[in-house]
N, C-alpha and C positions, 0 to 999 in steps of 0.2 A: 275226392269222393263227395256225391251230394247225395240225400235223400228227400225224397218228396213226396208227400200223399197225393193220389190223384185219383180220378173216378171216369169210366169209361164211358161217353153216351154216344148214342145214333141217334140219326135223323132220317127215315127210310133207308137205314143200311148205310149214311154215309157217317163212317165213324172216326172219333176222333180223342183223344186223350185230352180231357180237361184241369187244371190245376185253380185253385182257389187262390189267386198271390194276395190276397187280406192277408192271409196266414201263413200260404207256403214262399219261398223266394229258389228261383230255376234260373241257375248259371248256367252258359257258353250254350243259350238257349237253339241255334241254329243245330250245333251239333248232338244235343239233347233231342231235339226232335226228329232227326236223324235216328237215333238208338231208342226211343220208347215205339215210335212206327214198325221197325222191322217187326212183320208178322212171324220171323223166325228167333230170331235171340233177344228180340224187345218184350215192350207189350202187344201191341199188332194196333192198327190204325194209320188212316189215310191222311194224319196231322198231329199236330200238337196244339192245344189254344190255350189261351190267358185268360184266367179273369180280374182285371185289376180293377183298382179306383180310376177314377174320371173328374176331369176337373171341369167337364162341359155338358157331361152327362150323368146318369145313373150309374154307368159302369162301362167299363173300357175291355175292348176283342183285342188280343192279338194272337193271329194265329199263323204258324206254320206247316208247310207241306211238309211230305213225307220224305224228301229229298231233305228237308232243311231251309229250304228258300222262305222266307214270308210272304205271305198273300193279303191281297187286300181286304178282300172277305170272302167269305162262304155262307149261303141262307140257309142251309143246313144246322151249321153253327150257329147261327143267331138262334136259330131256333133251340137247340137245347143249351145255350146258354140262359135262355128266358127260365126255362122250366129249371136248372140249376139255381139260378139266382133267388126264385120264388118259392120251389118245395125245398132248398136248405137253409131257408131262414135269411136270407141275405136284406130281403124286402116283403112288405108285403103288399104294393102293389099289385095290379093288373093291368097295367101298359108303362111301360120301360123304355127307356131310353136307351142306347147302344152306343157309345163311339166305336168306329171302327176307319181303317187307313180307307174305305171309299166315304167317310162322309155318316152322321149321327142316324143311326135305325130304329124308327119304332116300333116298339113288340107288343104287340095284345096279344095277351094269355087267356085261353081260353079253358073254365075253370072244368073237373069232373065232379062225380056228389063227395067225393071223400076231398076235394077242396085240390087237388094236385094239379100241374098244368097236362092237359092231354094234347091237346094241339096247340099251335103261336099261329097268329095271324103276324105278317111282316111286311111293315111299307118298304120295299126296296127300293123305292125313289126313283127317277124319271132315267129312262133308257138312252143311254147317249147314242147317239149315232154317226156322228161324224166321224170317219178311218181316222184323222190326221190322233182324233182322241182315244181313240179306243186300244192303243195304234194299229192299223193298218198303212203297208206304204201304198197308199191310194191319193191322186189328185181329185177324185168323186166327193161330192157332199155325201154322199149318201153308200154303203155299198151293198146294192143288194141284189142277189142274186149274181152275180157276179162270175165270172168262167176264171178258175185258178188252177191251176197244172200240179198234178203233187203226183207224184211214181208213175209217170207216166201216162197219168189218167186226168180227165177234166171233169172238176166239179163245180157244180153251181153254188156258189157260195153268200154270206148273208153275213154282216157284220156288225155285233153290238157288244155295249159295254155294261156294264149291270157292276160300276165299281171294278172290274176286274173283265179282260176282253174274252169275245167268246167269237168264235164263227160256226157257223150252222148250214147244214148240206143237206139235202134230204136224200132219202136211199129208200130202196123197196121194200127191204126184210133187214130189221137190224138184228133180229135175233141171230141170223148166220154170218153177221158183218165181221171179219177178221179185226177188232179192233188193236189189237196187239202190233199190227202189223202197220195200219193205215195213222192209228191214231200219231204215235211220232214223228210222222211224214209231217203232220199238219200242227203239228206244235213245234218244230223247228224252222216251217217254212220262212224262207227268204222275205215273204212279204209281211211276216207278223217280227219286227224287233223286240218285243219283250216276251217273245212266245206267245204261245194261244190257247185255250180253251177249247176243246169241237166237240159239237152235237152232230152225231147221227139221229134224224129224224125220220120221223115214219108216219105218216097224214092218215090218218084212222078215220076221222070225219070233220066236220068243225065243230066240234066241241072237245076232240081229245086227238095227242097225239102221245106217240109210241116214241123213245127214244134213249140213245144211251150215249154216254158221255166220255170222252176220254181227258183228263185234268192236267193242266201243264203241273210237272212237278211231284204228280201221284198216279200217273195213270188211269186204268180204267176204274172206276169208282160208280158204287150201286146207283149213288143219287149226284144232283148239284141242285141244289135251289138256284145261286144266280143263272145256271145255266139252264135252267126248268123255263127262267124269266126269259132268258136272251131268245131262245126260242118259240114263247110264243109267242113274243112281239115279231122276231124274224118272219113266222108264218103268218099272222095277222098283218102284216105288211105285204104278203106277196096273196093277199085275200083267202088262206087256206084254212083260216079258222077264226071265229068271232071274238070278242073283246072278253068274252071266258073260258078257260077250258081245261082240262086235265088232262096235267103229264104225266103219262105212265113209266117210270122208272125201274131198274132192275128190281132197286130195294123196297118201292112204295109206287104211292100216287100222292101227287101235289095237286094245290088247288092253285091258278092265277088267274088272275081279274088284270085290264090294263085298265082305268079310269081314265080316260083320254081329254076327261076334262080340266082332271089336276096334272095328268100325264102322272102320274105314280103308277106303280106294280105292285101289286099287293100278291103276297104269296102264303099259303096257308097248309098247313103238315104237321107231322107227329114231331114228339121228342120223347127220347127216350134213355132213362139208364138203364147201363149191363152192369158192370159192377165196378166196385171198391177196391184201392190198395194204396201199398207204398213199395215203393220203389226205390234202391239203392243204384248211382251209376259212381263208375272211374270216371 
């Protein structure tokens, strides 16, 4: 038996189960995350995350999907981790440091008149591109746009890393897109080894695009920050929208900038708690 306080927050709908481990400590953590996720016998959430001490930063991610598996990051999570850290007293700065498994994130908290964090601005750090890293099994420097076979059908595909791999495909209407059906084609495929990430996108104008996500590990999920990133560097690469613009998401809208002089990603959104508890598991 363990029990643990935790507190529930989103980030445009993508939610996730938080625990403070200053104070609380969360055993046989993969399978723990597995059982607070199930939207049916758990808590309900698209993960589990950690908030620990840091020996390089301000405070240390670790977070798991809803299957159990760990992920390298989420910019959804970064983000209501900032506003966790700062409206419960943890600190009281206003730009934060992160370690997390892709690499240290900076978080500028962006304050409201009663002093709380409303939105985090997030340096998501420089977009990889290279397949062999991201991984893709590709011999291209580069893959974009790309013709990939998945059920039968050929998509034009687009490959980036934002800490964690994503590939991006554009489609006409995602609002009718069967993700349920298409999304695990493309997170099993033969050509991604550690699985994938895919964005269905949707080209609104160049300044905003439309699109929805399906997550190795948790399926289809209202928001993704990194993969808010991956795809608008994916479409600013293939010239479909300028170096800022807004992703429209199930659950929100994100704000990204690519600063192509430092090459960072800046990514900018809500955070949010739902609520309070504790929790007993077998």
């Amino acid at each position: 038996m363990q029990t643990f306080n935790f507190t529930k927050m989103h980030g445009a709908g993508n939610d996730y189960i938080y625990v403070n481990c200053f104070s609380e400590k969360v055993e046989d953590i993969n399978a723990t995350a597995k059982l607070v996720s199930d939207r049916h016998f758990g808590i309900g959430s698209d993960g589990l995350v950690l908030i620990c001490p840091s020996d390089v930063a301000d405070f240390r991610m670790d977070m798991y999907n809803s299957d159990g598996t760990q992920a390298e990051m989420c910019g959804n999570a970064t983000r209501c981790v900032g506003k966790y850290v700062h409206d419960r007293g943890l600190t009281d700065k206003t730009t934060v440091t992160l370690e997390t498994l892709a690499g240290i994130k900076i978080l500028n908290l962006n304050l409201n008149d009663k002093g709380e964090v409303e939105t985090v601005c997030v340096n998501m750090g420089q977009p990889e591109l290279n397949p062999k890293n991201i991984p893709i099994d590709s011999e291209l420097d580069r893959f974009i746009q790309q013709p990939v076979e998945v059920d039968g059908k050929e998509y034009l595909v687009t490959g980036v890393s934002m800490g964690n791999p994503h590939a991006i495909t554009y489609i006409d209407d995602v609002d009718n897109l069967e993700i349920e059906k298409i999304g695990p084609k493309f997170e099993n495929h033969k050509m991604f080894p550690k699985r994938i990430n895919t964005e269905f996108a949707q080209i609104v104008d160049r300044k905003t695009i439309k699109m929805r996500v399906w997550e190795r590990g948790a399926g289809e999920t209202l928001a993704c920050g990194t993969g808010a990133c991956a795809t608008m560097v994916a479409a600013n690469l293939s010239d479909l929208v300028d170096d800022e613009a807004e992703l429209l998401l199930v659950g929100g809208t994100l704000k990204i900038k690519w600063d192509k002089k430092e090459n960072n990603i800046y990514m900018t959104g809500p955070a949010a708690f739902v609520f309070d508890g504790t929790i007993t598991l077998e």
